[in-house]
N, C-alpha and C positions, 0 to 999 in steps of 0.2 A: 512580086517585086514592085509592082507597079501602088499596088495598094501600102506597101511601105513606104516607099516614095510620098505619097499622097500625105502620109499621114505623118511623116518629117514637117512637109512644107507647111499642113494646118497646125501643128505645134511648133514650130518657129514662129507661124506669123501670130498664132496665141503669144508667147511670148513678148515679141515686138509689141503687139497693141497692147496686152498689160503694162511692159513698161514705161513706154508712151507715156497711158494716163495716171502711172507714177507721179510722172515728172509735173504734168500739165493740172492734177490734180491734189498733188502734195497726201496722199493719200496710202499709207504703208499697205494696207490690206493686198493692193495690186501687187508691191515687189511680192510676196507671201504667196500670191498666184503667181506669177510666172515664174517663181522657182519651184511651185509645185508640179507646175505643169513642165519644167524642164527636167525633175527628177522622176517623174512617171516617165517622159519620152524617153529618156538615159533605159530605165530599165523595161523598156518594152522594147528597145532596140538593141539592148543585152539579150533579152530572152529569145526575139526571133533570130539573132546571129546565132544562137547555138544551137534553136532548132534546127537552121539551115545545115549548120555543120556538120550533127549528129546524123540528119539524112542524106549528106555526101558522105560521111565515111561508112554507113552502112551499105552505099548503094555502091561505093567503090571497093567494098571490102571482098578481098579473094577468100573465095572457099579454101579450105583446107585437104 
């Protein structure tokens, strides 16, 4: 968890400093990176919530 955490906060603050130097530098390429880098965190934080899921309902699943 800790390591997801981590890795929230350095793709926010990716984000932030790209658009930053959007602004400061009139330069599209940045917007282009930080929503690249906002649609990979999107979906690596889609894929570890369902790993997570998948091994609580196996580890809570009643036997039969």
């Amino acid at each position: 968890m800790i390591a997801l955490r981590i890795a929230i906060i350095l793709a926010l603050t990716g984000v932030g400093i790209a658009l930053l130097l959007s602004l400061l530098r009139r330069d599209r390429r940045y917007l282009r990176l930080a929503w690249q880098i906002l649609k990979f965190s999107v979906v690596l934080l889609l894929i570890v919530g369902a790993l997570i899921m998948m091994g609580r309902i196996v580890l809570f699943r009643v036997p039969l």
